[in-house]
N, C-alpha and C positions, 0 to 999 in steps of 0.2 A: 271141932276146930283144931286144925293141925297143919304138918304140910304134907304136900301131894305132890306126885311124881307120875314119872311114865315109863312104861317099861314096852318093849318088841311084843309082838303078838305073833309068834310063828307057830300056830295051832289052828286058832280061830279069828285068823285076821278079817274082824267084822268091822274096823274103823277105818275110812279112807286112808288115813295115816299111816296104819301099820301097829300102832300104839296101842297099847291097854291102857287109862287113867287109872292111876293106882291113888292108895292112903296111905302114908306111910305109919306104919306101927312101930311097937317095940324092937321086933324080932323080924319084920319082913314087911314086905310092899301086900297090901289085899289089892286086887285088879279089880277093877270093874263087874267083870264076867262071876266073880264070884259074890257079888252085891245082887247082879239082876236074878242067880239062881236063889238066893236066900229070899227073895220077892215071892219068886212064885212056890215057896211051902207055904204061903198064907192062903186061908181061902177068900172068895168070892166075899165081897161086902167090908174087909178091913178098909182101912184107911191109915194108911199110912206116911206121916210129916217127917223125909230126911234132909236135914239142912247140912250141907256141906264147904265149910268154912276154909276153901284148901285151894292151891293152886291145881289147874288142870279140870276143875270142878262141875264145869259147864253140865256135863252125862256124865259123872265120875266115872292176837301182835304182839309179839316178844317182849316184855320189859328191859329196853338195854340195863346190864346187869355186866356186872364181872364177877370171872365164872373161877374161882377160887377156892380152895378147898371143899369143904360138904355142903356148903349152904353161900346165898348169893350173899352177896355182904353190901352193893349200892343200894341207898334210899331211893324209899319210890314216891311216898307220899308224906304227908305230915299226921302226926295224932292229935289228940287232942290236948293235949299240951304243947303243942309246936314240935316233936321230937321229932326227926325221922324214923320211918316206918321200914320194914326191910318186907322182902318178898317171902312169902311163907313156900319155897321152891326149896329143891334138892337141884344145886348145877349139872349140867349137862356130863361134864368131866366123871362127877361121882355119880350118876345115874350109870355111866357107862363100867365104868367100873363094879359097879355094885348088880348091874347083869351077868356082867361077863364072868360073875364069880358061882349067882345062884342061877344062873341060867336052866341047868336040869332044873331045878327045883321048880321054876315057875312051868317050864313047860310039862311039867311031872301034876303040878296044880292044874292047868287047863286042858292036859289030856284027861285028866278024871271028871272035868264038867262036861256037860250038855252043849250042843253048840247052840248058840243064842236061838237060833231061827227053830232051835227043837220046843223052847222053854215056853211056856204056857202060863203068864201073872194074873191072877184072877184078882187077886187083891188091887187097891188104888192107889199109885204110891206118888206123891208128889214131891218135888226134891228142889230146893231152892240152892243153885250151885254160887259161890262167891265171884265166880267169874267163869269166863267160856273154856273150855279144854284147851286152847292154844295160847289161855291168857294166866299171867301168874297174879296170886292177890296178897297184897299188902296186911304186914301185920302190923302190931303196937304194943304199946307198953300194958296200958289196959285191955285193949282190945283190938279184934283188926279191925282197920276200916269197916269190912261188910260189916260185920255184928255192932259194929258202932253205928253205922248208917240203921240195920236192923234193930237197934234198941231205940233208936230216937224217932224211927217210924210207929213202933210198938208203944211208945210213951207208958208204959209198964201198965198195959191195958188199954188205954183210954183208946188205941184205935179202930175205930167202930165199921170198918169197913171188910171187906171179905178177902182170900187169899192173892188173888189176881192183884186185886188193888192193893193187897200190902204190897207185893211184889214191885208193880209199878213203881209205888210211890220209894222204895229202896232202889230202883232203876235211878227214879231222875236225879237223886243225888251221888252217883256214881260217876267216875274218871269214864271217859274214851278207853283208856289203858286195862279198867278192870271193870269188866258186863257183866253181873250176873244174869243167871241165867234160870228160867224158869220149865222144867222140864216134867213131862208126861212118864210113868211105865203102869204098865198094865190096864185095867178099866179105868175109864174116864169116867171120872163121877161130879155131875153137876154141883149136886148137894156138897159135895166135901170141899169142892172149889168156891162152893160159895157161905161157908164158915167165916165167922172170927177167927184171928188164925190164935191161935192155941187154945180155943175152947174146943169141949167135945159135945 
């Protein structure tokens, strides 16, 4: 859970877009491209649960937002104390900025990867995104929306149904504004999809 961002892809431009969904960390942006290679060092038969709580998050419709220093600062949604909720996004302004500085760097990152279409996931990885790659998601005081909508689907276990169906059921309580997003890499595996979710 954090915020996410997007950075130019002029390497491996595998997304319509042009874009790599990035994570924003400490010290740098991680892309995408460097998620799907760390995928496939796992072998055949893991199973792998990435929830990702972050704007852009869809595969790690705009939030009108004013685009202001490092971070959006209009409310998007309410918490659960009535608070407004800000968008877990880095502005467009300091996105660009923040390229235009480590620019070699990123493309120095993605000339050393694989190109997507080379990489091979043997593992099953399932990745519950807080919202679509072109959608930003709502944070809070306790929690963001997603994970709020995600704990009160989970009722701290009691939900007896399988991953799809937790999914849904965190769908129907979700804004137009923010979709998560329900996403496949590597082997598709019946059995894992069809878990409790965080049992093993």
């Amino acid at each position: 859970s954090g915020h996410g961002s997007q950075v130019p892809d002029e390497i491996h431009p595998d997304d319509e877009d042009g874009m790599d969904e990035t994570l924003v960390l400490f010290d740098r942006n991680m892309i995408d491209d460097e998620l799907f290679a760390l995928w496939a060092r796992f072998r055949a038969g893991v199973r792998i649960l990435f929830i990702s709580d972050s704007c852009h998050s869809g595969t790690v419709a705009q939030i009108a937002a004013v685009d202001e220093g490092f971070f959006y600062t209009e409310p998007a949604l309410l918490d659960e104390d009535g608070k407004p909720r800000l968008l877990k996004s880095v502005s467009s302004s300091a996105q660009q900025r923040h390229y235009a500085r480590f620019r070699g760097m990123y493309n120095a990152i993605r000339a050393a990867l694989p190109d997507r279409s080379q990489v091979v996931v043997r593992a099953s990885v399932i990745q519950l995104g807080a919202c679509q790659d072109d959608q930003k998601a709502a944070d809070g005081i306790r929690n963001s929306f997603f994970t709020s909508k995600l704990l009160g689907v989970w009722a701290n276990g009691a939900f007896g149904g399988d991953y799809i169906q937790f999914f849904n059921a965190i769908l129907s309580g979700m804004p137009t504004q923010q979709q998560p997003n329900f996403f496949r890499v590597g082997a598709q595996s019946v059995a894992f999809e069809g878990q409790r979710p965080f049992t093993i």
